[in-house]
C-alpha positions as CSV (number, residue, x, y, z in Angstrom):
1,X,0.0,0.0,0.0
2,X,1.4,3.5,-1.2
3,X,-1.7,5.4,-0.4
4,X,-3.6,6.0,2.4
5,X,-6.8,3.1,2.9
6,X,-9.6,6.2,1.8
7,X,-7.2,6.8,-1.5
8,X,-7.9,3.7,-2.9
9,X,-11.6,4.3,-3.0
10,X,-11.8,7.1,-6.2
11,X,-9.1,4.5,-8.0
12,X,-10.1,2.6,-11.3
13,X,-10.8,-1.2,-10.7
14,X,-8.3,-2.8,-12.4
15,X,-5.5,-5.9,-12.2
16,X,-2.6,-3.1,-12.3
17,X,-4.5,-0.8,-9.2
18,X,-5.5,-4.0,-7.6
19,X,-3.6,-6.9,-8.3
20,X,-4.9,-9.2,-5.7
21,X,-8.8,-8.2,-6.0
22,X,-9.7,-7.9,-9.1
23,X,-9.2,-11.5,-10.6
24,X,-10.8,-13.2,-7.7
25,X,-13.8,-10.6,-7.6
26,X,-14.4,-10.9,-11.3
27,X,-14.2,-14.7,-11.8
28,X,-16.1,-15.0,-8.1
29,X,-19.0,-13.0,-9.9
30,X,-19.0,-15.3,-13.2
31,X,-18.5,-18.7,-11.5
32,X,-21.8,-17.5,-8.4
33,X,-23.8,-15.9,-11.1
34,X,-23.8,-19.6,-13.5
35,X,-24.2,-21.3,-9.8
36,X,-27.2,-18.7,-9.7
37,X,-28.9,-19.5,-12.5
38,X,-28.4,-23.2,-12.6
39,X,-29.6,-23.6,-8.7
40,X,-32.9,-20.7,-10.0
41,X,-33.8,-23.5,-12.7
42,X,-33.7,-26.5,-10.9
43,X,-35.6,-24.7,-7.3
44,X,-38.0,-23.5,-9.6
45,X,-38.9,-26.7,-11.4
46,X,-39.1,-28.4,-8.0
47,X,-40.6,-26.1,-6.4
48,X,-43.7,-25.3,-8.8
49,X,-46.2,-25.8,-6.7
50,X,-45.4,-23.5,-3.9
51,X,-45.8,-19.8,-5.1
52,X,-43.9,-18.1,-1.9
53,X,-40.7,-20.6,-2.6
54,X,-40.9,-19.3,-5.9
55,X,-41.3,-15.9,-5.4
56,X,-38.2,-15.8,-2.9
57,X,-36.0,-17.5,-5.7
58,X,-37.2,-14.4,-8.1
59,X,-36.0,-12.1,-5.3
60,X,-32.8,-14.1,-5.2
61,X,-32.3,-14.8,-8.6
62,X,-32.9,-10.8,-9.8
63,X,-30.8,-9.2,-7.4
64,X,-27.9,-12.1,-7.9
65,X,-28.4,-11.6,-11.4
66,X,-28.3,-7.5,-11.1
67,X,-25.4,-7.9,-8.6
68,X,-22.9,-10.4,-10.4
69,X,-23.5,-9.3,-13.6
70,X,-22.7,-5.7,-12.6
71,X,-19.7,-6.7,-10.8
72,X,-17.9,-8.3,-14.2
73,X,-19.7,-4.8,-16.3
74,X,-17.5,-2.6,-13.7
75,X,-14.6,-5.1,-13.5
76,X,-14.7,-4.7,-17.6
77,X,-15.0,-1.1,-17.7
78,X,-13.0,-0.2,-15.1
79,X,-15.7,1.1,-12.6
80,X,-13.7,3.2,-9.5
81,X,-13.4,0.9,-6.4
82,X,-16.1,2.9,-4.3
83,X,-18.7,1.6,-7.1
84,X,-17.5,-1.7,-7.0
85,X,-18.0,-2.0,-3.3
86,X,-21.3,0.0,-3.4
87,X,-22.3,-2.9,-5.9
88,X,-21.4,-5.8,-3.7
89,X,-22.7,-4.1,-0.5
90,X,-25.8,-3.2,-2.2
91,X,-26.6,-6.4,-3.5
92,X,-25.1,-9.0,-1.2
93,X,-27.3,-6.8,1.7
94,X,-30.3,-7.5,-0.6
95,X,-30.1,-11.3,-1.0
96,X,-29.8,-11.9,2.2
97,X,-32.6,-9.5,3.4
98,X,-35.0,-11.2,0.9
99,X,-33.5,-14.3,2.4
100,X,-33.4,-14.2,6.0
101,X,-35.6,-11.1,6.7
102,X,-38.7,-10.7,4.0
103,X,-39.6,-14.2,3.8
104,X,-39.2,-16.3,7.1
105,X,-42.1,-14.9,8.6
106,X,-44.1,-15.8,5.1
107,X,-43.1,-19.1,5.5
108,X,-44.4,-19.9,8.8
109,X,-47.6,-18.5,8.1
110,X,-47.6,-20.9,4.7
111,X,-46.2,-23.8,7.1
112,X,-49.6,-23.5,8.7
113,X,-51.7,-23.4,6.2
114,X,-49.9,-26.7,4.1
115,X,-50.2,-28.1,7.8
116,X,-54.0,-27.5,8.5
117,X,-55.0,-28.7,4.2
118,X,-52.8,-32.0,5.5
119,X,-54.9,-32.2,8.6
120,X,-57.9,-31.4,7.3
121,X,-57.6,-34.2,4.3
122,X,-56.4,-37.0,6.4
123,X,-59.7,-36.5,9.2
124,X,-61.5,-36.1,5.9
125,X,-60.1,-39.3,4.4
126,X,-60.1,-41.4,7.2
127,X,-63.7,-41.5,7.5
128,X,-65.3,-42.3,4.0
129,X,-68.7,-41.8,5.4
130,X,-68.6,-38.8,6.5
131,X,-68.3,-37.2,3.1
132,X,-71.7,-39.6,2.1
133,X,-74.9,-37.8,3.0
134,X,-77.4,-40.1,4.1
135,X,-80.6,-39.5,2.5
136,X,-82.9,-38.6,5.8
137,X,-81.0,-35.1,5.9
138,X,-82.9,-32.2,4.5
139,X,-81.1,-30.0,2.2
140,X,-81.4,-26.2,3.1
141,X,-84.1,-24.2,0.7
142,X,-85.8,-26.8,-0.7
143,X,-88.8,-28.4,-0.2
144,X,-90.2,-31.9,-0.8
């Protein structure tokens, strides 16, 4: 380091500026975002039947996508390191709050609800006849 830490901020992201950042940031970014889109694919296709797991994995998979593909654009064009890190805060910060903050809550809630359609078959199922309505029973409105 020849500069001061707060110097290095306003300088161009590049392998001669930073030598040991900017190959491992940039290849980092290419190898997580094709791990991104290959784990999006396959949760999605399992997961087709449960709307809220897919909606988390579109919050997960844009801002990845976003985030990634911004980090190898500024790594290309020579962004100044403040953006770079503004970029990987930014997005990083985002993931993980759709992650671990927007949707736990959602998923209890939808927990529930999978748990009380289970319940509610298997008393339903367990007893044929009571889905059978024997014949005595009025219905409600009309009239023999």
């Amino acid at each position: 380091m020849k500069n001061l830490p707060w110097d290095y901020f306003w300088v161009a992201f590049n392998s001669i500026n930073f030598p040991d950042l900017f190959n491992a940031i940039w290849v980092t970014s290419l190898v997580l975002l094709i791990i991104l889109i290959v784990l999006y694919v396959l949760r999605t296709r399992a997961l087709h039947r449960h709307r809220l797991w897919l909606d988390m994995w579109e919050w997960l998979f844009w801002s990845g996508l976003i985030t990634f593909f911004l980090l190898i654009v500024g790594s290309i064009f020579q962004f100044d390191f403040a953006v770079i890190l503004v970029i990987l805060g930014s997005g990083l910060l985002t993931m993980a709050w759709a992650r671990f903050r927007r949707y736990p809550p959602l998923f209890e809630a939808y927990e529930h609800q999978l748990a009380r359609q289970r319940y509610l078959t298997r008393t339903r199922t367990t007893r044929p006849e009571a889905t059978i309505r024997s014949r005595n029973v009025r219905r409600r409105g009309k009239k023999r």
